[in-house]
C-alpha positions as CSV (number, residue, x, y, z in Angstrom):
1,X,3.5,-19.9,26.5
2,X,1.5,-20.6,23.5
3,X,1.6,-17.4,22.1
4,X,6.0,-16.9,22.9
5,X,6.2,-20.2,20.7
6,X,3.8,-19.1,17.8
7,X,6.1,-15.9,18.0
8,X,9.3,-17.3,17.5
9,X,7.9,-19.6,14.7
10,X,7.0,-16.3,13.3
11,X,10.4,-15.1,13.3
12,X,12.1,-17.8,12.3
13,X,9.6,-18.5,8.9
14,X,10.4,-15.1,8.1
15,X,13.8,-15.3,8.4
16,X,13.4,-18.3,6.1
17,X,11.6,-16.3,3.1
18,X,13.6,-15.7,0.0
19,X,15.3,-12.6,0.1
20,X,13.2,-11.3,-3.3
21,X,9.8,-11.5,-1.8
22,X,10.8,-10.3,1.8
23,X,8.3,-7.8,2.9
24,X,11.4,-6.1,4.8
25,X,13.4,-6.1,1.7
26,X,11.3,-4.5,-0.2
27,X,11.3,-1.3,1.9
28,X,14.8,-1.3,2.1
29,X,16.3,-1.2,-1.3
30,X,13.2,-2.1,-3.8
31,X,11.6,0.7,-5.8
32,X,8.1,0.9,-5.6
33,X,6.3,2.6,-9.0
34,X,2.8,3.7,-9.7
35,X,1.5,5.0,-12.8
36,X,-2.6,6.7,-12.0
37,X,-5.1,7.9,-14.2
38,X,-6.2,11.1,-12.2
39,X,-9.1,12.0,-14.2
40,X,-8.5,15.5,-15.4
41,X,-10.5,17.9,-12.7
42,X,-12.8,20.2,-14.8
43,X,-14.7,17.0,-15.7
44,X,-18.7,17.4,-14.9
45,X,-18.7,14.0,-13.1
46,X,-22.4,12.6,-13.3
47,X,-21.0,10.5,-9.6
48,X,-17.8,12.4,-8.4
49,X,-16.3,15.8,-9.7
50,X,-12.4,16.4,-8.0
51,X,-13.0,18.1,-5.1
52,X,-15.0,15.0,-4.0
53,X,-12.5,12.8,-5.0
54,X,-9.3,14.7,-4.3
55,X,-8.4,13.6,-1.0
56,X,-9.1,10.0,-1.9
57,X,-6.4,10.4,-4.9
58,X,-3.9,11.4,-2.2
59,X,-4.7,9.0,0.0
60,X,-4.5,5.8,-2.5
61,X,-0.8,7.0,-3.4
62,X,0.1,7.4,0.3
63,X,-0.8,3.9,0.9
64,X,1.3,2.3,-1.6
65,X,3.9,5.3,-1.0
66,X,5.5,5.1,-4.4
67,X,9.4,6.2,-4.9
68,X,8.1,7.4,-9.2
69,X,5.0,8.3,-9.1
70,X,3.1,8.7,-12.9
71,X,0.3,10.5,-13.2
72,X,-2.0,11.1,-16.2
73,X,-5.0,14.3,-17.6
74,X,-3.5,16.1,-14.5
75,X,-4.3,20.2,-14.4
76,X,-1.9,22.7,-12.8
77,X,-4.0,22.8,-9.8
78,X,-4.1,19.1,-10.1
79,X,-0.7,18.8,-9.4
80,X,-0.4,21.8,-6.8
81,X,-3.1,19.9,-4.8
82,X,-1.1,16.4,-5.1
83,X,2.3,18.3,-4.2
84,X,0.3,19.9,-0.7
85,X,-0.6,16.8,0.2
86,X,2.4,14.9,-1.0
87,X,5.4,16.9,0.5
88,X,8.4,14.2,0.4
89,X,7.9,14.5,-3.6
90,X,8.8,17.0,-6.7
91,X,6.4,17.4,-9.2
92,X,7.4,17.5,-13.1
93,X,5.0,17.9,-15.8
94,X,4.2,20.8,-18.7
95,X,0.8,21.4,-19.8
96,X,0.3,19.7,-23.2
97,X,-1.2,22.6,-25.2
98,X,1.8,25.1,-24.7
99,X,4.5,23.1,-22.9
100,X,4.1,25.1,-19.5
101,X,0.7,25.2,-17.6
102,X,-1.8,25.2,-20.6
103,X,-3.6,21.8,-20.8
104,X,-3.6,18.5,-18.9
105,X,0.1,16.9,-18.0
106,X,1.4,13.5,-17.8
107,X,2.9,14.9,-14.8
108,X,5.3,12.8,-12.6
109,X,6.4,12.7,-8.8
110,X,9.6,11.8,-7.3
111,X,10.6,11.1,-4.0
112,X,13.0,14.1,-3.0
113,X,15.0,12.2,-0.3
114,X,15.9,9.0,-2.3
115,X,16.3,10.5,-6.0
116,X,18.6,13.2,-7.2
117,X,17.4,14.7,-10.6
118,X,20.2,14.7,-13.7
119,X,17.8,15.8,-16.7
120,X,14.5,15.9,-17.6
121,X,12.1,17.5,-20.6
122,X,9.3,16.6,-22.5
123,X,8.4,15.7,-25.6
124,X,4.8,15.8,-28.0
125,X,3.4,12.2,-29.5
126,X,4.1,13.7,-33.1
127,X,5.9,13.3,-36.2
128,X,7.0,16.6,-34.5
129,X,7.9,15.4,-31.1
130,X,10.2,19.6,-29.8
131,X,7.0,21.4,-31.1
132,X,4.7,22.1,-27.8
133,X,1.3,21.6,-28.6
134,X,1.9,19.7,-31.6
135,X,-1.0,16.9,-32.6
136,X,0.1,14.1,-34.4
137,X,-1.3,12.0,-37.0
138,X,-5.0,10.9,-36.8
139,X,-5.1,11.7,-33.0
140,X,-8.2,13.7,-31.6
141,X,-6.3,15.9,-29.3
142,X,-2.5,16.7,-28.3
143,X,-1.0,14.3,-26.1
144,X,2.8,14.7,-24.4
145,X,5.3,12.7,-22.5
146,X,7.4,13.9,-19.6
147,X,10.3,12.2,-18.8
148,X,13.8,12.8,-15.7
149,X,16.5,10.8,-15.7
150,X,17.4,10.5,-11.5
151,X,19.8,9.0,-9.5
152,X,18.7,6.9,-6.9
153,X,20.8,7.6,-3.5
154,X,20.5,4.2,-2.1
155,X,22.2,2.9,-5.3
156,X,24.6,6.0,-6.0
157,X,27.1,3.6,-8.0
158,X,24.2,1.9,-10.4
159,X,22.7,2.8,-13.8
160,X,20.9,6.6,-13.5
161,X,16.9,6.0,-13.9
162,X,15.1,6.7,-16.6
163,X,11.7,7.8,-15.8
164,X,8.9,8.4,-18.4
165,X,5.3,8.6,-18.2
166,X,2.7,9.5,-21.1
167,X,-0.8,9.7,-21.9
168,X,-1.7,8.0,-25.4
169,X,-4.5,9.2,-27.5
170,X,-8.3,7.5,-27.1
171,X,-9.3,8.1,-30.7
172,X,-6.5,8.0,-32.9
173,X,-5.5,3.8,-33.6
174,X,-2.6,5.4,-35.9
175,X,-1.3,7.7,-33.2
176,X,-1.0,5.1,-30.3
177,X,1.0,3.5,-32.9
178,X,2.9,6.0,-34.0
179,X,3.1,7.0,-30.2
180,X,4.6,3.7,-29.2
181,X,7.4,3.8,-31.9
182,X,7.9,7.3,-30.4
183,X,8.6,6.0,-27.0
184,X,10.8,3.7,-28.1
185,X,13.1,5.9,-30.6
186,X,13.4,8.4,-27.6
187,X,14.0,5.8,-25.1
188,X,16.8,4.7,-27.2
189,X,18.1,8.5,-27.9
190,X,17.8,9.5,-24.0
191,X,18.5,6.4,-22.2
192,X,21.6,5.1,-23.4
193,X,23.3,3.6,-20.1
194,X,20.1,3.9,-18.1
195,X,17.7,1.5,-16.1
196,X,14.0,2.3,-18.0
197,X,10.7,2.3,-16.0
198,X,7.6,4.2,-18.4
199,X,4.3,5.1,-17.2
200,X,0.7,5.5,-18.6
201,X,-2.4,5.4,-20.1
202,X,-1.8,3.6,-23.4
203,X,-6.0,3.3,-24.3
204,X,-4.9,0.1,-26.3
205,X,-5.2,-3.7,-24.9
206,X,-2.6,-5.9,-24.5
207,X,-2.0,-7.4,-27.5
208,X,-3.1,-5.0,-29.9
209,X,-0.9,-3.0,-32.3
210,X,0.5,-0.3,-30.1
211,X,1.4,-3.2,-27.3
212,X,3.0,-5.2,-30.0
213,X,5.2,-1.6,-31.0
214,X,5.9,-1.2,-27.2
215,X,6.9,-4.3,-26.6
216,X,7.4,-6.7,-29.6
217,X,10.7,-7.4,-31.7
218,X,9.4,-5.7,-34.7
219,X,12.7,-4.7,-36.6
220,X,13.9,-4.5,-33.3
221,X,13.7,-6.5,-30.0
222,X,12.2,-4.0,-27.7
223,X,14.3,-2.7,-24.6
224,X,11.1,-2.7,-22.7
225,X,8.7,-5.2,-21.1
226,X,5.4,-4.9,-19.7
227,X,5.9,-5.4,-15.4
228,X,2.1,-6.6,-14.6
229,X,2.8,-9.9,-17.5
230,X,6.1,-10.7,-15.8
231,X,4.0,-11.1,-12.6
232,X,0.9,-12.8,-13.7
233,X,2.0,-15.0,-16.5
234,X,-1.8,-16.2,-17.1
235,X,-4.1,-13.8,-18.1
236,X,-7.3,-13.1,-16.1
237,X,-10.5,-11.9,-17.0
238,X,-10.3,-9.1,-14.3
239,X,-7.5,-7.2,-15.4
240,X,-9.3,-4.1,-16.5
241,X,-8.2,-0.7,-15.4
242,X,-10.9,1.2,-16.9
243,X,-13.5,1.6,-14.6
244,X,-16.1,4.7,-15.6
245,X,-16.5,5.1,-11.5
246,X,-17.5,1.6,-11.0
247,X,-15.7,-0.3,-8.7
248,X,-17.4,-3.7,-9.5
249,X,-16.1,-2.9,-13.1
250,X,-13.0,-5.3,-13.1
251,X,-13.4,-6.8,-16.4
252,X,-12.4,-5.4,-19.5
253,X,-8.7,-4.3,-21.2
254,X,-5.8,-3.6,-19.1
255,X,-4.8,0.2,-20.9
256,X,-2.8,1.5,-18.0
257,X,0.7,-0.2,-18.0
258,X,4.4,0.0,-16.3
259,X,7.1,-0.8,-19.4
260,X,10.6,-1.0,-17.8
261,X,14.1,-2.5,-19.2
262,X,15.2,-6.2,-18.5
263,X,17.6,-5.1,-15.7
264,X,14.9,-5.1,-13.0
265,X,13.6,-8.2,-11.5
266,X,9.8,-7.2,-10.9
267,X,8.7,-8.4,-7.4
268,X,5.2,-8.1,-7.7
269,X,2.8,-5.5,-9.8
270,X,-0.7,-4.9,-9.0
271,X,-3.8,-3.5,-10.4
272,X,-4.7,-1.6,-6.9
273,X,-8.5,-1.3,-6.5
274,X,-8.6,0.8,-3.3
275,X,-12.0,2.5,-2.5
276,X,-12.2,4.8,0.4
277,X,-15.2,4.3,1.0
278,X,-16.3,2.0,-1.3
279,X,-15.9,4.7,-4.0
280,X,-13.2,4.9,-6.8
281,X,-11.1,7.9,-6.6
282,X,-10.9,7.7,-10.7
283,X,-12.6,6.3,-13.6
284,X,-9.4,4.2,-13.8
285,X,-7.2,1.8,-11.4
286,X,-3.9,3.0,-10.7
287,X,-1.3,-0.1,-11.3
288,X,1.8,-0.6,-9.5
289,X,4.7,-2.3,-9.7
290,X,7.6,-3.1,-6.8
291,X,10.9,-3.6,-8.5
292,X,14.5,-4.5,-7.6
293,X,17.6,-4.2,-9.2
C-alpha cells in the first residue's frame, strides 16, 4: 500500500512541474544541441589514439541523443565512422584545406527524421571567406565553418534553423577576432528570417575579445547569446572544457560554446563530463544545450 501511494504522489508532482523543465516535454518538442571537440584522429596520443577512443565518442553522443550535432578537427574517416555508428543522422562537413575531403572539418550531424535540409555551404575564417583553403590574418593554420539551414518537421510552420558550427584558430588572437566578426556578418547575410544555434571550439575565454565580438553590442547588438551563461548565471571555477585527457581537469576556460538567437528559451545547457570508463573520449568536454522555442 505504501508503495501505490508514493506512486501516485509521483504522478501527481510531475504533473505539477512547470511545463519548461518537464523531462517529458523536453523529448517531445525541445531541441537538444551538442557541439564536441573530437580530437582530429591522426594524433599520436601519449594516453588514447582514435581507435581507442572511437567507440566512446559515439557512445557519449548517443546518450544525450542530440537533434544538431557539432563536431570539430574531424577527418573523413572521422566522420564515416560517426555516420556507421550514428545512422538516424546526415553528415555535412568539407575538409578545410580544399573544401572537399582534404583536412579536418567542422563537420555537423542532423537528425534525418526530424529535420528537412533547405541550404547549406561553407565558408573559410578569412578576409577571404569563398576561397577553400584560404588562411586568414595572423592564424597558424586554415580554419572553416559549415553551416544548413533545416526545417524542423515538428514545427513545419516556425522560423527555418540556422545551423552553424566552426573551429577558431589556437594561435592567431587577431583571427579569433576577426573570426568572430565573420560569424556574425554571415549570420546576418544567411540567416535573415531564421532561428540561429552556432557551434564550436572558439580557443578564447569568456570574456575575452573574440567573446565580446560574438556576443557584445560593439557597433552592433549582437543577434547571438551564449546558451551555457543563460543557464548558469554565476560563474564557477569548474567550467573548463579543455581537458588534455584528464578527467579531473575541470578548471580552466570554457572555449567550447553554443551561440544561438533570442528566440529560444534555453532549458538547461551542460558541460557533459561522461567517461566510459573513467576515461575521456577527447581532450575536450563536449557542451550541450536543450532548447525550446
Amino acid at each position: 500500500m505504501k508503495h501505490l501511494v508514493a506512486a501516485v504522489l509521483a504522478l501527481i508532482t510531475l504533473a505539477l512541474v512547470p511545463p519548461e523543465i518537464c523531462p517529458a516535454d523536453e523529448t517531445t518538442s525541445a531541441l537538444r544541441v551538442m557541439s564536441f571537440n573530437i580530437r582530429y584522429g591522426t594524433a599520436q596520443e601519449k594516453k588514447r589514439n582514435w581507435d581507442q577512443r572511437k567507440q566512446d565518442v559515439a557512445h557519449v553522443i548517443k546518450e544525450f541523443s542530440p537533434d544538431l550535432l557539432g563536431t570539430q578537427e574531424t577527418l573523413a574517416f572521422q566522420r564515416d565512422f560517426l555516420s556507421g555508428l550514428l545512422p538516424g543522422y546526415v553528415p555535412f562537413g568539407a575538409g578545410r584545406d580544399d573544401g572537399i575531403e582534404k583536412g579536418e572539418m567542422a563537420a555537423l550531424f542532423w537528425k534525418r527524421d526530424r529535420f528537412e535540409k533547405i541550404d547549406g555551404g561553407h565558408f573559410w575564417l578569412s578576409p577571404t571567406p569563398e576561397k577553400a583553403g584560404s588562411r586568414g590574418w595572423d592564424a597558424a593554420i586554415t580554419r572553416i565553418a559549415s553551416w544548413v539551414k533545416l526545417r524542423d518537421r515538428k514545427h513545419p510552420d516556425g522560423k527555418p534553423i540556422l545551423f552553424v558550427n566552426t573551429h577558431f584558430d589556437h594561435k592567431g588572437n587577431q583571427a579569433r577576432i576577426e573570426s568572430a566578426k565573420l560569424i556574425r556578418a554571415q549570420i546576418e547575410e544567411i540567416g535573415k528570417g531564421c532561428s540561429i544555434i552556432v557551434t564550436g571550439d572558439f580557443n578564447a575565454s569568456e570574456g575575452s575579445a573574440p567573446y565580446e565580438e560574438l556576443f557584445g553590442s560593439t557597433g552592433s547588438p549582437s543577434p547571438l547569446l551564449d546558451a551555457y551563461r543563460l543557464a548558469h548565471p554565476e560563474r564557477s571555477p569548474r567550467e573548463g572544457t579543455f581537458n588534455g585527457f584528464e578527467l579531473e581537469k575541470q578548471t580552466g576556460e570554457r572555449i567550447d560554446w553554443i551561440a544561438v538567437s533570442s528566440d529560444w528559451k534555453v532549458i538547461s545547457s551542460k558541460i557533459d563530463r561522461t567517461a566510459p570508463g573513467g576515461e575521456t573520449p577527447s581532450d575536450h568536454f563536449p557542451v550541450t544545450a536543450i532548447l525550446k522555442r
